[in-house]
Every structure is written in structure tokens, then in C-alpha cells.
PABA-371953 format. One line per field, with one value per residue (C-alpha): residue number from 1; x, y, z. Coordinates in Angstrom, 3 decimals, always signed. Layout:
BEGIN
k: [NUM, ...]
east: [X, ...]
north: [Y, ...]
up: [Z, ...]
//
This chain:
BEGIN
k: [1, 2, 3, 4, 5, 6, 7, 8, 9, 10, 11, 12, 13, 14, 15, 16, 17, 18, 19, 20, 21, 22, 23, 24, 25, 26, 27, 28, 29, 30, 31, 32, 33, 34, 35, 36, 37, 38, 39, 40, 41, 42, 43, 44, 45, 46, 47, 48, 49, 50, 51, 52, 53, 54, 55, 56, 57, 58, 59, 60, 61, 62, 63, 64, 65, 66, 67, 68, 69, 70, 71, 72, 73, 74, 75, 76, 77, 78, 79, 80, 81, 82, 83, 84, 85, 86, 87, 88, 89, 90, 91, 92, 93, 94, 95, 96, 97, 98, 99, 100, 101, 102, 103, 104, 105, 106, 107, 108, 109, 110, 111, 112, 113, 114, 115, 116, 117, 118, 119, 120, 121, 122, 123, 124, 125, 126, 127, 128, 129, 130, 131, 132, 133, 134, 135, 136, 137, 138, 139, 140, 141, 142, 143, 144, 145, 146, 147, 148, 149, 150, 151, 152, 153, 154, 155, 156, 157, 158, 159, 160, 161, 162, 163, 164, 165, 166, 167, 168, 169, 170, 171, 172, 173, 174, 175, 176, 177, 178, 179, 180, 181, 182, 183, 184, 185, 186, 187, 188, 189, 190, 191, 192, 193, 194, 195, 196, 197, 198, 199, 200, 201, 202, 203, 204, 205, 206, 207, 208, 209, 210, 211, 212, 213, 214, 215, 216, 217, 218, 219, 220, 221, 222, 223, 224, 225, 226, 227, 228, 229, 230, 231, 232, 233, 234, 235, 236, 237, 238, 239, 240, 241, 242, 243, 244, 245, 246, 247, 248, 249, 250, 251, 252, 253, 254, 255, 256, 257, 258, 259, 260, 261, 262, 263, 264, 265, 266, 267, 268, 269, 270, 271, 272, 273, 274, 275, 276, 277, 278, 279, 280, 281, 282, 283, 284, 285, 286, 287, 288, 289, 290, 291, 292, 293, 294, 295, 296, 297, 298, 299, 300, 301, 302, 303, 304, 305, 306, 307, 308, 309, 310, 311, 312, 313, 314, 315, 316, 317, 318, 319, 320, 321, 322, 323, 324, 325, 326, 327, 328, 329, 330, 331, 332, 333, 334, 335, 336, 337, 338, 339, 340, 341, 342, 343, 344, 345, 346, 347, 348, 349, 350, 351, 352, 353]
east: [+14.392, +16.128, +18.556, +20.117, +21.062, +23.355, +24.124, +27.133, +27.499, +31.414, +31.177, +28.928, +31.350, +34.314, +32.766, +32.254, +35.684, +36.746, +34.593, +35.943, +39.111, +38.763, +36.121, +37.019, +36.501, +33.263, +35.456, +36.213, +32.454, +30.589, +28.361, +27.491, +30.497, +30.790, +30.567, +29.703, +33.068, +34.637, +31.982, +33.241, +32.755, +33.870, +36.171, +37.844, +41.146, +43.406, +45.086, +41.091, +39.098, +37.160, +39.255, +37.248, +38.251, +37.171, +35.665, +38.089, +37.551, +36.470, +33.899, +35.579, +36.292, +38.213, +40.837, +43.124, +41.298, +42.547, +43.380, +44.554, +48.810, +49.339, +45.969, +46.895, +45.915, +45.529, +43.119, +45.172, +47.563, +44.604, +45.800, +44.086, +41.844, +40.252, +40.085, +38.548, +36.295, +33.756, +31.846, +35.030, +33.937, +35.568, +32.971, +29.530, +26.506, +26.479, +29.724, +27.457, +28.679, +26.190, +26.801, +24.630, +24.935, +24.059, +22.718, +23.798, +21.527, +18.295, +15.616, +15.724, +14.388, +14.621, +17.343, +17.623, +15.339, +17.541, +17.174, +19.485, +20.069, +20.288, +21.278, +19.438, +20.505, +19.320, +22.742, +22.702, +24.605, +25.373, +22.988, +20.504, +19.028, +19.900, +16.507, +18.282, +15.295, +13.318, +12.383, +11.965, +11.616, +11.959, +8.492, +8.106, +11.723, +11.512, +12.282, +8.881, +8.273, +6.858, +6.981, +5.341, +1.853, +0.641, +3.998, +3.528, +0.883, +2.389, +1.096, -0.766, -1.469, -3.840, -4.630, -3.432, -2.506, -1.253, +2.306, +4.017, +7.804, +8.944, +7.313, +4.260, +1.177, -1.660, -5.284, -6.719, -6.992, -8.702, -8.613, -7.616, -10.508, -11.103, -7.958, -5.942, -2.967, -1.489, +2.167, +3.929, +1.493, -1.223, -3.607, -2.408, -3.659, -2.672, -2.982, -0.097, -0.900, -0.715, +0.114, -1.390, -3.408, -6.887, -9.999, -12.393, -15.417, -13.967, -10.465, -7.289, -6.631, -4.722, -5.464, -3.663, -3.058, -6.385, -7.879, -9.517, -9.675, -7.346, -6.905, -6.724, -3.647, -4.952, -7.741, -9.324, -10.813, -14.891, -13.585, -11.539, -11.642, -9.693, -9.439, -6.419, -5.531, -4.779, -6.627, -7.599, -9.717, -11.426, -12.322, -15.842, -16.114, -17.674, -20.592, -22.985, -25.739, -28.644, -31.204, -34.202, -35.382, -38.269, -38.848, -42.324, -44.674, -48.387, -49.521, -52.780, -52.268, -51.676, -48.945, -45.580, -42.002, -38.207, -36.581, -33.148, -30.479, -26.759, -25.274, -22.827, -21.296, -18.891, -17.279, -15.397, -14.201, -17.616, -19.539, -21.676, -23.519, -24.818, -26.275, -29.351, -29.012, -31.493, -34.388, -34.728, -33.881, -31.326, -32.533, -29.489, -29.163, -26.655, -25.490, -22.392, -20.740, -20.006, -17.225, -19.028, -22.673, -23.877, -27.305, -28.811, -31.972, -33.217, -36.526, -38.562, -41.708, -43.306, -46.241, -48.225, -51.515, -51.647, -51.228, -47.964, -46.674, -43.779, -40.893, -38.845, -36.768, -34.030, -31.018, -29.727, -26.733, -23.418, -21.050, -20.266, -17.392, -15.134, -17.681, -20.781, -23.527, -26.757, -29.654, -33.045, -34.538, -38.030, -40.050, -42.665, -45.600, -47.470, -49.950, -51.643, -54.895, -55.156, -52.966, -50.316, -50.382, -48.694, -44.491, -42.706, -39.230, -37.260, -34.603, -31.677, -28.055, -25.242, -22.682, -19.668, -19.121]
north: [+35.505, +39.166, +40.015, +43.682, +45.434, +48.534, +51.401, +53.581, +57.055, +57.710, +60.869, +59.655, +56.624, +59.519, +61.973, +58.767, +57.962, +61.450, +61.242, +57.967, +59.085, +62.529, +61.496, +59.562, +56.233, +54.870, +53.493, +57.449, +58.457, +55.253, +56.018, +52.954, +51.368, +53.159, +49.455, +45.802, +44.401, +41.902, +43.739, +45.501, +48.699, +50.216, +53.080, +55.706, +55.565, +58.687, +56.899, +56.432, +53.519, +51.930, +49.974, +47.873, +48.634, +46.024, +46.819, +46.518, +43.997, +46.096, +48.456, +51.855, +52.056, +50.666, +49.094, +50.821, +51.030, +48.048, +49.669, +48.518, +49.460, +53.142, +54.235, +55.373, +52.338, +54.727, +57.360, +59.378, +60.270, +62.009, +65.468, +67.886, +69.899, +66.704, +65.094, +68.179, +69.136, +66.308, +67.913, +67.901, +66.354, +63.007, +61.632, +61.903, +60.533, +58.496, +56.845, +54.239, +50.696, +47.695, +45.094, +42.477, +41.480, +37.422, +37.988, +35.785, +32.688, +34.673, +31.283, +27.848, +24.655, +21.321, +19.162, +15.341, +15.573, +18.144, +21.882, +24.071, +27.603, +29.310, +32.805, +35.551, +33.928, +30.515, +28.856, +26.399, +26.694, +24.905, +22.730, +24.402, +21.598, +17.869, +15.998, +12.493, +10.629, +8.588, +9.297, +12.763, +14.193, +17.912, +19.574, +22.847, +24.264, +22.173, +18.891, +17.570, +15.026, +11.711, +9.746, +11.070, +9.239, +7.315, +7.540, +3.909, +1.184, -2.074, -5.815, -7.481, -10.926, -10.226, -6.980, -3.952, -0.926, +2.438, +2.494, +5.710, +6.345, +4.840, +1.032, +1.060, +0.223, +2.436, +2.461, -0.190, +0.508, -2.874, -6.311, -8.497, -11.349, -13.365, -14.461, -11.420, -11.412, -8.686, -7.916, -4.799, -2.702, -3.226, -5.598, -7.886, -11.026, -14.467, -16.494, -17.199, -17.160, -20.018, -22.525, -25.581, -26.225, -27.885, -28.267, -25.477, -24.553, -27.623, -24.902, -25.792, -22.995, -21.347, -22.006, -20.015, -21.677, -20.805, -22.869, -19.765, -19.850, -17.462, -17.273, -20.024, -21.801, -23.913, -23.736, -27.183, -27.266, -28.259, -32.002, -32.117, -32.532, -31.043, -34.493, -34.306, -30.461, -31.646, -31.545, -34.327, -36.198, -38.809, -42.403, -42.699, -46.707, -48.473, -49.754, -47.050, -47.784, -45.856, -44.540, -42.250, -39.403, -40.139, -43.088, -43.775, -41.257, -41.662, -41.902, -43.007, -46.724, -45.605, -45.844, -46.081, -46.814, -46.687, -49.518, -49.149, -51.000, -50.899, -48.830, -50.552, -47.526, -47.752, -44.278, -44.178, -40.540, -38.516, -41.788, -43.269, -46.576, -47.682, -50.942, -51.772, -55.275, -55.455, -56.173, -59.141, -58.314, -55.636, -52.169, -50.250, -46.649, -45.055, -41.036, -38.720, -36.754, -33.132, -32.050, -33.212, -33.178, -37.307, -37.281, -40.761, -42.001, -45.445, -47.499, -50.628, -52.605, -53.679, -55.697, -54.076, -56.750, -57.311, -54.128, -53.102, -49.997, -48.427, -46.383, -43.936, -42.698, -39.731, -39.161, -35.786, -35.657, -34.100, -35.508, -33.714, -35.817, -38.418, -41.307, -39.640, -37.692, -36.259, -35.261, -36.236, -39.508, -38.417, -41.426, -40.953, -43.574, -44.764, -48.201, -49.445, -49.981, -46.687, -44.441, -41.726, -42.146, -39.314, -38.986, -39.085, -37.432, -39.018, -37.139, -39.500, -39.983, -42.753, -43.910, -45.602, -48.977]
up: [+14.805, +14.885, +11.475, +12.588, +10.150, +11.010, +8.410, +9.573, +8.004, +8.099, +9.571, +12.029, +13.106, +12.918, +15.428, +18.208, +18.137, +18.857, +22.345, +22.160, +22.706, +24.912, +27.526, +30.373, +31.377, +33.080, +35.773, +36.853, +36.308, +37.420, +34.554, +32.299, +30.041, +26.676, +24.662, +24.932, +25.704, +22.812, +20.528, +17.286, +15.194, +12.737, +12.475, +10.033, +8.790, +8.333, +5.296, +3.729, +4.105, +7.084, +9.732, +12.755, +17.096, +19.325, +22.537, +25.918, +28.205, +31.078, +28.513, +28.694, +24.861, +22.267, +20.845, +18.434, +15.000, +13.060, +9.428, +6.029, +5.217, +4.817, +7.491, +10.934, +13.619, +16.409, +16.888, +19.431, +16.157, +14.551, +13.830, +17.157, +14.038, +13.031, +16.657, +18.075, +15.081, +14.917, +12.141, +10.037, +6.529, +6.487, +3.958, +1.876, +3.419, -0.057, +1.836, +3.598, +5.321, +6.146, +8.593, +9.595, +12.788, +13.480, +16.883, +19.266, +21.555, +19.398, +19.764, +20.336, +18.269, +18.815, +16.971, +17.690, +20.108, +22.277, +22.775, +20.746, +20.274, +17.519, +16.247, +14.412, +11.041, +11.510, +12.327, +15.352, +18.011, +21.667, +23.489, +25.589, +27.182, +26.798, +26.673, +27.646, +25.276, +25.901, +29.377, +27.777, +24.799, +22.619, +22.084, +20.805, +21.988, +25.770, +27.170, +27.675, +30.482, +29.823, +26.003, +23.081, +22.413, +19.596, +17.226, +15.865, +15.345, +16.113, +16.116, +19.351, +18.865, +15.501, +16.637, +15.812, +19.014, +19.517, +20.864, +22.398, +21.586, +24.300, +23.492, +25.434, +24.281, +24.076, +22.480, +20.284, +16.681, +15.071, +15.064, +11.722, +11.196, +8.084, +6.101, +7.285, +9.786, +11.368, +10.030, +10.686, +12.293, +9.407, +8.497, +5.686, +3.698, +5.504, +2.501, +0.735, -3.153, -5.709, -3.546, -5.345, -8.618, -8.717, -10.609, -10.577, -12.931, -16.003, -15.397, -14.022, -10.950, -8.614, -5.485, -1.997, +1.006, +2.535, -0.322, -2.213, -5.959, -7.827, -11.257, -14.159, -14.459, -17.682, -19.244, -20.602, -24.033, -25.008, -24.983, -22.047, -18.561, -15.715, -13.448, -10.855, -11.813, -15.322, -18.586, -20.151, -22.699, -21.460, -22.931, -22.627, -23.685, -21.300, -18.952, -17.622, -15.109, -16.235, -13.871, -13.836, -11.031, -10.740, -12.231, -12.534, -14.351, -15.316, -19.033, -21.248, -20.758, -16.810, -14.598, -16.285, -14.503, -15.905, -16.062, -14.764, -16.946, -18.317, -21.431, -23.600, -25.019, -27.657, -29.324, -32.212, -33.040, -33.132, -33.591, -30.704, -30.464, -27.181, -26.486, -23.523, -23.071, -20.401, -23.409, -25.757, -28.059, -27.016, -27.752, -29.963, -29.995, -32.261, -32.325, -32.187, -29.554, -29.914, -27.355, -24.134, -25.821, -26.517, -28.518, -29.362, -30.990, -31.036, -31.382, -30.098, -29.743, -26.204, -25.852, -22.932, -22.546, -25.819, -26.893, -29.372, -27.803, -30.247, -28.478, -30.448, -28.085, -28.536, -25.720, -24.787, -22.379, -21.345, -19.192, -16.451, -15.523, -17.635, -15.740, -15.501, -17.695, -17.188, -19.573, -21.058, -22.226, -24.438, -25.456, -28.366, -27.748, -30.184, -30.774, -34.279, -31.670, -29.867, -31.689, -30.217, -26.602, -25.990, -24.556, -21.509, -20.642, -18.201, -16.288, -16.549, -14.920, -16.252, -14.097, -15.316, -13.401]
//
């Protein structure tokens, strides 16, 4: 990109015109043509001041000198001492005139994806060359053959590929596994978020429709429940099948197994009784229950061969669900004949039936 600047002295520009106007014309000579035709310059003024000429069509000079009212238009009027006398003081060198010049066709860029020109100032200009996209394209200044490569990455099935600018598809980039889909060129979750609610961890949650926990929708307190994505407090009252894994276990007086049998449990704010009918009489244990936390102590005799054995048993469990809890049965043994026999702790589960 060219700026030209040009810096006229007035004297200078003074003394051209006056060869301007005495020398012949290059059609006469055959020499070269004196200007550019349709160019301009400028030119001096008999009146004062600076007046612009524009080049003939055929090169052999110029135009009269276009001046401001009051200055003389045509050189030829000059008086013959100031014509003839081209070092005639017309002017101070401080006199000066600058021009810039906006050369012409000066470089080419590319401009919606055609070649332009454009001039020595930066202003576009006519088409050079019309690229007719997308069977070509503008590259550095030229219509380039062919589309451009990898301009977008667009969706395949669930993978993602190269695509050149003309809509073909080019190199792989990667494939979307797991709960991702490919959307728009890019790898993006496929699950849609909180979809539905359900229990998770005693918590009402969030889940999306790939069935992945989010975040907690409600969270249950130490005495509910979260049954059916809701929190509740359950009624514990009821009959609960009682078992023991395992349920044998060896002791002083030998081989000892749990005896199966059903809880009558009754609760009455924090107060617990429950009631194992499966003895005569009925064995009765009575406690409270803390949030989900049932402890219960009770005692009885058994006659093992003629032997008393006393049982003072204490229950520790927490239900896990509304129907079912889990804990530890410890049984103290003890006989007037043999004294302590020792304890056993059953691992215990009740079922609500």
C-alpha cells in the first residue's frame, strides 16, 4: 500500500508551465507525452493563489489553469517577461502545497469472499475477480479452487466430523459415549434434568431421565421416611416376624438356637412395649423410640433339664424402612446352679406382616 505524497514549490510548478506552454507537442517530436492524460497539477495564478490544469486527452499538455475570480485561467496571457523568465520570483520556498495522491488499483484483498481492489488509502474499489463461492473461494487476494477445509464440526449419527465449507464431510473428531449425545457439532449431556422425584439415601431427589441422582428435592427428618418420593412418618404398630442370622450359636450349657417368633409392638408417642407370644407365659419387653432408634429390655426364666436359666435380654434396632428394622438382641445368662453362663448376641431382622 503506496500513500504519495507530492510537495510543489510554486516557483517550481511556475517554470513547468512556461515549457508547458512554448515547447511543442509530442505528437510533432514523437518523444514521450508531457503528462498522464485526465491527471491533474497544480498551477500558478497571475491574480495569486494556486489554480489546478488537467492533462489533455491525447498527453501533450494541459488544460487551461483552473483559477479562483480575479487570476488569469490561461497561461498563454502570462505577460512574455514572466513566461520567458522561469526563474522570475513568483513565490518563497516557505510557499509549499501538499497533495496526497490515493493511488489508483494499488493491492487487492478479499471482501465477501471476492477479489477487490483497492487504492493506496485503503478505500475499496471494483471487483477484480468474482470467486462465484462455493465452488471457489477468496484466499489470500485469489480465487482459490476447491472448498475451504475443516470450517465447521457438525453431528454424524453420535459422532462428531470435520466438514469443509462447502458441506462435505471430512476427518473424524470423536465419538459421544455414556449419557452424552451429539447436538450441534459438540458433545452434550443426553439426560434431561429433574425429570421425576424418588427416594434416595432416607432424601427425596431429583432424578434425570437417565435415572441418575441429582440433587435433594426434600429432605426427610430423623423420624420420617421417604416411601413413594414423599416423606413420611410411619405407624410402627403392628406384627413383626422376628428372625436371627445365624440362628444357632454355641454356649456353656452347649449348643444354643433362636427361636423365631412374632412381635406385638405397640407405640405410644416415645413409648414402646412389645409382646413375644410365642412363650408361656408371653415374654414382655417394654422401651422408647428415639427418631428411628427402638431399644427394649425384658426378662425370663427357662427350664433347660432342670436347670433355671434367667434371660435378661436388651434390643437395639433401627428401622430401616416403615416395615422393617434391624439390630442386636444380647442375652445375659445366668443359673442359681452354675452361675453366669456367659451372653449371646443375636443379629436380628423384624418384618412387618
Amino acid at each position: 500500500m503506496v500513500i504519495t505524497r507530492i510537495r510543489f514549490w510554486l516557483w517550481i510548478v511556475a517554470f513547468g508551465l512556461g515549457v508547458c506552454a512554448c515547447g511543442g507537442t509530442s505528437s510533432d517530436s514523437g518523444a514521450a507525452p508531457l503528462c498522464i492524460p485526465g491527471t491533474t497539477a497544480l498551477c500558478n495564478c497571475l491574480g495569486g493563489g494556486v489554480g489546478v490544469q488537467v492533462c489533455r486527452d491525447d498527453g501533450d499538455g494541459y488544460e487551461k489553469c483552473g483559477c479562483e475570480p480575479g487570476g488569469t485561467e490561461d497561461m498563454n496571457e502570462m505577460p512574455e517577461d514572466v513566461s520567458q523568465e522561469p526563474n522570475q520570483d513568483l513565490g518563497t520556498p516557505d510557499e509549499q502545497v501538499d497533495v496526497i495522491v490515493c493511488v489508483p488499483k494499488d493491492f487487492k484483498l478479499c471482501f465477501e469472499d471476492d477479489v477487490y481492489w483497492y487504492d493506496s488509502c485503503g478505500q475499496r474499489g471494483d471487483v477484480a475477480e468474482d470467486c462465484k463461492p462455493p465452488q471457489t473461494s477468496c484466499q489470500n487476494a485469489v480465487c482459490a479452487p476447491g472448498c475451504v477445509p475443516n470450517v465447521a464440526q457438525r453431528c454424524v449419527g453420535n459422532d462428531i466430523y470435520w466438514h469443509d465449507s462447502c458441506g462435505n464431510q471430512g476427518a473424524f473428531v470423536a465419538a459421544c459415549t455414556g449419557n452424552t449425545a451429539c447436538v450441534g457439532g459438540q458433545c452434550a449431556s443426553a439426560c434431561i434434568p429433574h425429570q421425576e422425584k424418588q427416594c434416595h439415601e432416607g432424601n427425596v431427589y431429583w432424578f434425570d431421565s437417565c435415572g441418575q441422582p441429582e440433587s435433594v428435592a426434600d429432605g426427610c427428618t430423623d423420624e420420617q421416611f421417604c416411601a413413594n418420593a414423599t416423606c413420611v412418618k410411619p405407624f410402627y404398630d403392628g406384627k413383626y416376624w422376628v428372625t436371627a442370622d445365624p440362628d444357632k450359636k454355641i454356649t456353656a450349657l452347649g449348643s444354643v438356637t433362636f427361636v423365631a417368633s412374632f412381635f406385638d409392638l405397640e407405640v405410644d408417642g416415645t413409648n414402646v412395649v412389645a409382646t413375644d407370644n410365642s412363650y408361656t407365659p408371653a415374654i414382655v419387653y417394654s422401651g422408647t423410640i428415639d427418631g428411628k432408634t427402638m431399644k427394649l429390655a425384658g426378662e425370663y426364666s427357662q427350664d433347660a433339664g432342670g436347670i433355671i436359666v434367667k434371660h435378661k435380654t436388651t434390643i437395639t434396632v433401627v428401622f430401616k424402612e416403615p416395615s422393617v428394622f434391624e439390630g442386636v438382641l444380647l442375652e445375659i445368662l445366668d443359673t442359681e446352679e452354675l452361675g453366669p453362663l456367659g451372653q449371646i448376641v443375636w443379629d436380628i431382622t423384624g418384618k412387618k406382616q
